[in-house]
Structures are given as C-alpha cells and as structure tokens.
N, C-alpha and C positions, 0 to 999 in steps of 0.2 A: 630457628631457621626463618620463622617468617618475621622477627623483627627484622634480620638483616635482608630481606625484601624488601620490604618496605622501605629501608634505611635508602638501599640504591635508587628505589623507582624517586626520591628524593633528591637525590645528589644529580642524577640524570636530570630530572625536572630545572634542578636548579641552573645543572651545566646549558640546558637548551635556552631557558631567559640570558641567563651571562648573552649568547651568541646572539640573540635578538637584540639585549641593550646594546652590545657593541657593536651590531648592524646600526640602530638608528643614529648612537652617537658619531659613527663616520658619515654617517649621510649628513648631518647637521652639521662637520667639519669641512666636509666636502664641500657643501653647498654654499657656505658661510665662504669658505678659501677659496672656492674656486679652482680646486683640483678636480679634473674627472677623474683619475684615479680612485680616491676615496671613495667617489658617489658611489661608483660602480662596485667596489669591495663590500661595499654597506652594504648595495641594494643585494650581493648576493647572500651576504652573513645573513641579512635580514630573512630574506626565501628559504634560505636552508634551517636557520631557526624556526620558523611558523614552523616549515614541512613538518620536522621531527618533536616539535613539541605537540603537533595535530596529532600525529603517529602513536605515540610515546602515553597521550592520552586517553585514544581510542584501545592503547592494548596491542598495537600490531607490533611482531616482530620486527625489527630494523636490520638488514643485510644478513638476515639469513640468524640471528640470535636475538632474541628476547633481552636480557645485560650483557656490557660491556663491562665487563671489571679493568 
C-alpha cells in the first residue's frame, strides 16, 4: 500500500512539471511568434503549475482529496 503512494505522489509530481514546461515552452512560442494568445495560455499553465506543484509538496490536499487516480 504504501509503495503505491508513493508511486502516485510521483506521477502527480511529475504530471505538475509536464504543466510548468508546457507553460514556459508556450510562453517562448508566444513571445518568439507574436501570438498573445500563447503568452497568455503559458502564463496561465505556468501559475497553475507552480500553485499545485507548491501544494502537492507542502502535503496539502487539492479540491477537497489528497490523489487523483
């Protein structure tokens, strides 16, 4: 039981980086092309990855559950 804790607080960790790099890589596409569309999708992937990889680190439950399976 507790490897497969572990296992998730892993995959979780890893799903929150994924959303960060694809925040920063749309902002670098953004910026580069000249779309604000991108910037703006970046900069929010970007905020809501920090938020929940901050969260996710300190322990705190997210919306109400601990894992998302």
């Amino acid at each position: 039981m507790r490897l497969e804790a572990g296992v998730s607080a892993r995959v979780n960790a890893l799903k929150e980086l994924v959303m960060i790099i694809l925040g920063v890589i749309l902002l670098i596409i953004g910026f580069v092309v000249n779309i604000p569309i991108l910037w703006t999708i970046g900069v929010v992937l970007l905020v809501i990855g920090i938020i929940l990889y901050a969260l996710g680190a300190a322990g705190h439950a997210i919306g109400g559950r601990r894992h998302y399976y």
